[in-house]
C-alpha positions as a Markdown table, in Angstrom:
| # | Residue | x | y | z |
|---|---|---|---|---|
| 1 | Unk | 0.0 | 0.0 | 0.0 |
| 2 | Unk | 1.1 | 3.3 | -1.2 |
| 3 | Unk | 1.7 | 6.2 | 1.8 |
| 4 | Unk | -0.7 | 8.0 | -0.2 |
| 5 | Unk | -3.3 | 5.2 | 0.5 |
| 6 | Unk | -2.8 | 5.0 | 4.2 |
| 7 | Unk | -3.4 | 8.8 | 4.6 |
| 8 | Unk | -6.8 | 8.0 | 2.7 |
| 9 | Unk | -7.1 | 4.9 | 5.0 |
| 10 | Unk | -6.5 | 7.2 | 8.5 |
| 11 | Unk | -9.0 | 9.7 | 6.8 |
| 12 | Unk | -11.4 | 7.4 | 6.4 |
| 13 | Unk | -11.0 | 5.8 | 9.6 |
| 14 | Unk | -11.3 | 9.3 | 11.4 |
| 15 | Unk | -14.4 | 9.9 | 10.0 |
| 16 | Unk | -16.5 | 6.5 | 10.8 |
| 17 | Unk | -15.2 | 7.2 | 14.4 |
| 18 | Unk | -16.7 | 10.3 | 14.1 |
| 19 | Unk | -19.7 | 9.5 | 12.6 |
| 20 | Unk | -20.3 | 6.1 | 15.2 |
| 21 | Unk | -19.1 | 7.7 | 18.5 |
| 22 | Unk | -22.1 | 10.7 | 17.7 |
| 23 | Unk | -19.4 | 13.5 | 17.1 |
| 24 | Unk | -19.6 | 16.3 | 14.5 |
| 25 | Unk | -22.0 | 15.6 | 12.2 |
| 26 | Unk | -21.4 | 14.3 | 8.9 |
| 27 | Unk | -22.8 | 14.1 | 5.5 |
| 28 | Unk | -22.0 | 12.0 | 2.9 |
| 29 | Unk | -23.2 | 11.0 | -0.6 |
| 30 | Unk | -24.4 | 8.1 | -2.9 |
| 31 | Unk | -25.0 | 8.0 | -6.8 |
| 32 | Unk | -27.0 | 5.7 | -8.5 |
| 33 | Unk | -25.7 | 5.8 | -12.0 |
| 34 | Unk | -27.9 | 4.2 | -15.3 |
| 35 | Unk | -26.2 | 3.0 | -18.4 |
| 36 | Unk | -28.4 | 2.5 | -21.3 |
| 37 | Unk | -29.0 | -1.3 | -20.7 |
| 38 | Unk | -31.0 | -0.5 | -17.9 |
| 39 | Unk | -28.4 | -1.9 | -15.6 |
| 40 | Unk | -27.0 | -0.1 | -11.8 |
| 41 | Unk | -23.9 | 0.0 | -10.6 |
| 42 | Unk | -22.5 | -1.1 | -8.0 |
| 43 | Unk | -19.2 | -1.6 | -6.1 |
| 44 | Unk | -18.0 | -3.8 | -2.9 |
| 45 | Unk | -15.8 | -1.6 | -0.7 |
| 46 | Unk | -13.1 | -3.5 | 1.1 |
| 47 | Unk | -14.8 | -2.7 | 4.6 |
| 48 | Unk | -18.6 | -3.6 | 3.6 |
| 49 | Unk | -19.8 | -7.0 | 3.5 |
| 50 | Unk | -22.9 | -6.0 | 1.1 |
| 51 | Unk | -22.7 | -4.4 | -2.4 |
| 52 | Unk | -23.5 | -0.6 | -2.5 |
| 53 | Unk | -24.2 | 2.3 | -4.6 |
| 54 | Unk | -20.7 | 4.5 | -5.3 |
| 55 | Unk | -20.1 | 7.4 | -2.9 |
| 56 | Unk | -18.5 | 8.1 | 0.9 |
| 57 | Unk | -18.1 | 10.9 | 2.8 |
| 58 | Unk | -18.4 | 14.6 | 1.8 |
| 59 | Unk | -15.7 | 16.7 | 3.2 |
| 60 | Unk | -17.4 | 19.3 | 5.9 |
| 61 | Unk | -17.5 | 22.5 | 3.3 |
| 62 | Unk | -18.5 | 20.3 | 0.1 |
| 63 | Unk | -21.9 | 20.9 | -1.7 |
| 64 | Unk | -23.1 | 17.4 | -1.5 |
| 65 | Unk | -23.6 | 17.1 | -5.3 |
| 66 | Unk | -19.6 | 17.8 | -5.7 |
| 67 | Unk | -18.8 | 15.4 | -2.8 |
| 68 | Unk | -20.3 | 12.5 | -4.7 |
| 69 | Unk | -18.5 | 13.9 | -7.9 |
| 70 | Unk | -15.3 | 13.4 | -6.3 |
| 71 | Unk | -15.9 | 10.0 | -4.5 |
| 72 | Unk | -16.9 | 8.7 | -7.9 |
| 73 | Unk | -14.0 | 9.8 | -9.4 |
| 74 | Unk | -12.0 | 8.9 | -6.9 |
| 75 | Unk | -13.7 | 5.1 | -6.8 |
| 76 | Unk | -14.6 | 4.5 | -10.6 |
| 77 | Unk | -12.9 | 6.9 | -12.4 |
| 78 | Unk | -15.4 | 8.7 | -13.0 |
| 79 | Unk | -14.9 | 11.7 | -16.2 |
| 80 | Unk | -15.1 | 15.1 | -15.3 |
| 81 | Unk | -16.6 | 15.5 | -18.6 |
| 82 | Unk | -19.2 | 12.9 | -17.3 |
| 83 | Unk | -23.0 | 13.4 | -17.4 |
| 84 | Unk | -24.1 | 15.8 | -14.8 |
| 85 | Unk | -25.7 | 14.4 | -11.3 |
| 86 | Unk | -28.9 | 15.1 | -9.8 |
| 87 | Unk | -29.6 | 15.1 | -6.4 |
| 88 | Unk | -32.8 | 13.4 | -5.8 |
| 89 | Unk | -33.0 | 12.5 | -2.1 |
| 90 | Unk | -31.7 | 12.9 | 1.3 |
| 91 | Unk | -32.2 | 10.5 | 4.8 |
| 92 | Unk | -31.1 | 11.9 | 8.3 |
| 93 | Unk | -30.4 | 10.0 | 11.1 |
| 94 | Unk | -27.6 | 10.1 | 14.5 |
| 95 | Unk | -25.9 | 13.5 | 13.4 |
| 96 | Unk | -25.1 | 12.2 | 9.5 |
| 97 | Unk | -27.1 | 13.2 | 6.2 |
| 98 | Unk | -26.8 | 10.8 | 3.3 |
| 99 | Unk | -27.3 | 12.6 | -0.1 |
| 100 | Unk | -28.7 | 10.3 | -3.2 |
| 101 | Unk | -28.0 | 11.0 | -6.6 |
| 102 | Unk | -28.5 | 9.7 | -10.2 |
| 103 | Unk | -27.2 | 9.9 | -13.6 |
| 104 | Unk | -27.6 | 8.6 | -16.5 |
| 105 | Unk | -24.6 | 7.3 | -18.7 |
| 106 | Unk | -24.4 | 6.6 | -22.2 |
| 107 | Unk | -22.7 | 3.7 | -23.3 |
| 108 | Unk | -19.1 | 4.9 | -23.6 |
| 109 | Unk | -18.9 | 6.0 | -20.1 |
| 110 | Unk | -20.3 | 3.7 | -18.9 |
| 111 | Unk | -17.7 | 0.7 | -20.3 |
| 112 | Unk | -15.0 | 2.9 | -18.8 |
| 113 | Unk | -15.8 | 3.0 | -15.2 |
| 114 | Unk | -14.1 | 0.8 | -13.2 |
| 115 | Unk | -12.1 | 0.4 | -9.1 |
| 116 | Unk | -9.5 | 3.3 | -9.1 |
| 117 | Unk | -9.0 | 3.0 | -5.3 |
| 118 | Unk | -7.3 | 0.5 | -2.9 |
| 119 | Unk | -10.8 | 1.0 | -1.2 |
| 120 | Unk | -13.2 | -0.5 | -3.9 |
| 121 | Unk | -12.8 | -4.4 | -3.8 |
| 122 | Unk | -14.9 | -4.8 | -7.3 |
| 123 | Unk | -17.6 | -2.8 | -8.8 |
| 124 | Unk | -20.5 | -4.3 | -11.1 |
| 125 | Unk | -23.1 | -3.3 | -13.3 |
| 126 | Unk | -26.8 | -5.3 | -12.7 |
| 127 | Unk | -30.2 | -5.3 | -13.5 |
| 128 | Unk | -32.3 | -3.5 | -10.8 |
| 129 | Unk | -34.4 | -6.1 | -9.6 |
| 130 | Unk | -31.3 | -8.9 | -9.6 |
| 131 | Unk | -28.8 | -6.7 | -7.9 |
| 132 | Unk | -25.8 | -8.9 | -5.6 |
| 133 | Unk | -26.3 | -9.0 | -1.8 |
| 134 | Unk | -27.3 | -5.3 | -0.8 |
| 135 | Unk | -28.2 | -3.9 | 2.5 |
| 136 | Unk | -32.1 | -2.8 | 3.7 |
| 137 | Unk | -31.6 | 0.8 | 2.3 |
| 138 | Unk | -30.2 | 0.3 | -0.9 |
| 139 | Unk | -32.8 | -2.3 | -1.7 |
| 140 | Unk | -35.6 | 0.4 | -1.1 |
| 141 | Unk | -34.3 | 2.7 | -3.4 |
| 142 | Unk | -34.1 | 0.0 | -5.6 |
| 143 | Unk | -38.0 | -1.5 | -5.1 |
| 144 | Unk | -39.5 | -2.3 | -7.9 |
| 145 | Unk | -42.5 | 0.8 | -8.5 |
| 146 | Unk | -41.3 | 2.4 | -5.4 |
| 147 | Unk | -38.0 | 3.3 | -5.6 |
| 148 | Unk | -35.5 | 5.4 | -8.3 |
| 149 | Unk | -35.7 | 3.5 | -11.1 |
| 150 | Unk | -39.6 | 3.5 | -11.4 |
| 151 | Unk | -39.1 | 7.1 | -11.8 |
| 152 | Unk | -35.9 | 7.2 | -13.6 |
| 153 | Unk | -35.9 | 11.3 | -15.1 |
| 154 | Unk | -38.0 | 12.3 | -12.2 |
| 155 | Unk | -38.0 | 13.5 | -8.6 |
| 156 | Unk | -38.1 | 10.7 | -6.4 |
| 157 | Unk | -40.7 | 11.5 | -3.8 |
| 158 | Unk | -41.0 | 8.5 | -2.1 |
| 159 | Unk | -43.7 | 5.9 | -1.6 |
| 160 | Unk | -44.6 | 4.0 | 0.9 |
| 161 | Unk | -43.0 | 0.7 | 0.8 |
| 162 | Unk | -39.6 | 2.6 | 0.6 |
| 163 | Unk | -40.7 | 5.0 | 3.5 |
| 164 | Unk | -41.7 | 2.2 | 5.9 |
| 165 | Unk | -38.1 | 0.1 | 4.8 |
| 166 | Unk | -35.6 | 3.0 | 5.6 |
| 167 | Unk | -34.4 | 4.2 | 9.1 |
| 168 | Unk | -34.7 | 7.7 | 9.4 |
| 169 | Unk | -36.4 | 10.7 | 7.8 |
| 170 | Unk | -36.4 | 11.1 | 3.7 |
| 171 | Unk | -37.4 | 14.9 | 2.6 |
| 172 | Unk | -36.9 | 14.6 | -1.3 |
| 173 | Unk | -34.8 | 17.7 | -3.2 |
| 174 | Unk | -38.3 | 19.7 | -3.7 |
| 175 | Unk | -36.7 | 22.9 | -3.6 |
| 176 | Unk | -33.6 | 22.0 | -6.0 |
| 177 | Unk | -34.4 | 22.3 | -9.4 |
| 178 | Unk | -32.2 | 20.5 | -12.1 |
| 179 | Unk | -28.6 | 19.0 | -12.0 |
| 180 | Unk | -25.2 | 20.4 | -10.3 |
């Protein structure tokens, strides 16, 4: 491992302390990101168990929307050139705020993304509704009529099957108006 890398790692490490012992409060970011075959992807971090949207912390004076930017860069190499993100939903719980956003890719970059960072394991695109082993939350944004992807283009407001799944409160991006 690089020195580089373990600066990341300590980063990293400082911040889930953080976050778990109640500290500061933190915000961080996830991006569900559509190519044209319909598919999502997602990637295994090193320290997860379960397969996961792309994202991680925001730093404390990051605009959520260029947080997740730079975490998908930083994970998937993502193009600065890429499609634009839009922020579509937010859940608050224990001092952190989890931003949600999606894009979608055409083809080209979509073929190009792939695990830049010691901290991404492996990173997958699936079908919606046959996605690997993912946690409670990420299957709700996910739920088939409910979730995201039934509303793909859209505001996500959401319904109720993915309102009684998640743990916390969900206020969708009323007030934002198109992509940052």
């Amino acid at each position: 491992m690089k020195r580089s890398d373990l600066v990341d790692v300590a980063a990293i490490g400082r911040r889930v302390i953080v976050a778990n012992a109640g500290g500061a409060p933190t915000h961080g970011g996830m991006a569900i990101l559509f190519n044209p075959r319909g598919e999502v992807l997602f990637t295994l971090a090193r320290y997860r168990k379960t397969w996961n949207f792309p994202g991680g912390f925001c730093n404390p004076t990051e605009h959520p929307a260029v947080g997740i930017r730079r975490e998908l860069t930083e994970e998937v190499a993502y193009p600065d050139d890429g499609p634009e993100i839009t922020l579509v939903h937010l859940m608050r719980r224990r001092g952190h705020t989890e931003y949600v956003a999606v894009a979608q890719l055409d083809i080209d970059v979509a073929d190009r993304l792939h695990p830049v960072s010691w901290e991404i394991r492996a990173a997958k695109w699936c079908g919606p509704h046959n996605p690997p082993a993912i946690n409670t939350y990420v299957r709700a944004l996910l739920s088939n009529g409910d979730g995201v992807i039934s509303q793909l283009g859209n505001r996500w407001i959401p319904g109720p099957k993915a309102q009684a799944a998640l743990d916390g409160e969900m206020l969708p991006f009323l007030s934002h108006e198109g992509s940052w």
